[in-house]
N, C-alpha and C positions, 0 to 999 in steps of 0.2 A: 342772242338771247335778249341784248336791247332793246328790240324793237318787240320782242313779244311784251317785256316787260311796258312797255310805253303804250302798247293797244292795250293791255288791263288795264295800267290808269287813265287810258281813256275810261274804256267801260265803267270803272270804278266811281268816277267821275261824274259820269250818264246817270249809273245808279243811285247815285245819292241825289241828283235834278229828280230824279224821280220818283224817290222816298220824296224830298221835301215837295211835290205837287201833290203827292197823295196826303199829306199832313194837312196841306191848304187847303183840298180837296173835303178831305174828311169834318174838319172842325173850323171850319169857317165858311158863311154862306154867304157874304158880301159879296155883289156882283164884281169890284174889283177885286177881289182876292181870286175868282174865278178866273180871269183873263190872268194873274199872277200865275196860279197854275199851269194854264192853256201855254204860257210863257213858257215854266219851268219846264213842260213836258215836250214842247217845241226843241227848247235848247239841248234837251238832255238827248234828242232823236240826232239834231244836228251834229253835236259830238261826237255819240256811235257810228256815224257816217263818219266823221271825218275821221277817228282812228281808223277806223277802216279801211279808207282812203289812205293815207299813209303808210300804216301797216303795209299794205301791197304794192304800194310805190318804196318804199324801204328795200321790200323784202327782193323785188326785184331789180333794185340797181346794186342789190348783196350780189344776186344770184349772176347779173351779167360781169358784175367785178371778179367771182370766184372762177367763172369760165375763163375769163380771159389769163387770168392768171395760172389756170387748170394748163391752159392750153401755151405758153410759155417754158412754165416749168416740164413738157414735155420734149423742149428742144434742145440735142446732141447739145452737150458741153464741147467745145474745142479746147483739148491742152496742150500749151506749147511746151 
């Protein structure tokens, strides 16, 4: 449940770069405030990607950790 939690605050994240590009976007026409946005909405794509990235690299050394251990706790106990 970590790591789902940790991919929302990515996205969560993402989402607000990209409320605050549509904010710069909307009420300010300066051409630096434009490249400010073009930024914000760069960064907010990069994040999404990278939790993502993550997220499936997590989610996969869970899943190869759980086999292995799946496949352990299958084997004969000997009692002396």
């Amino acid at each position: 449940m970590a790591n789902e939690r940790t991919l929302l605050a990515y996205g969560r994240t993402a989402l607000g770069l990209v409320a605050l590009a549509a904010i710069i976007f909307k009420f300010m026409d300066i051409v630096s405030a434009m490249i400010l946005g073009s930024i914000a909405l760069t960064g907010a794509l990069f994040i999404m990607f990278w939790g993502i990235h993550s997220y499936r690299s997590v989610a996969s050394r869970i899943d190869q950790s759980y086999s292995s251990d799946t496949q352990m706790s299958l084997d004969p106990i000997e009692i002396d």
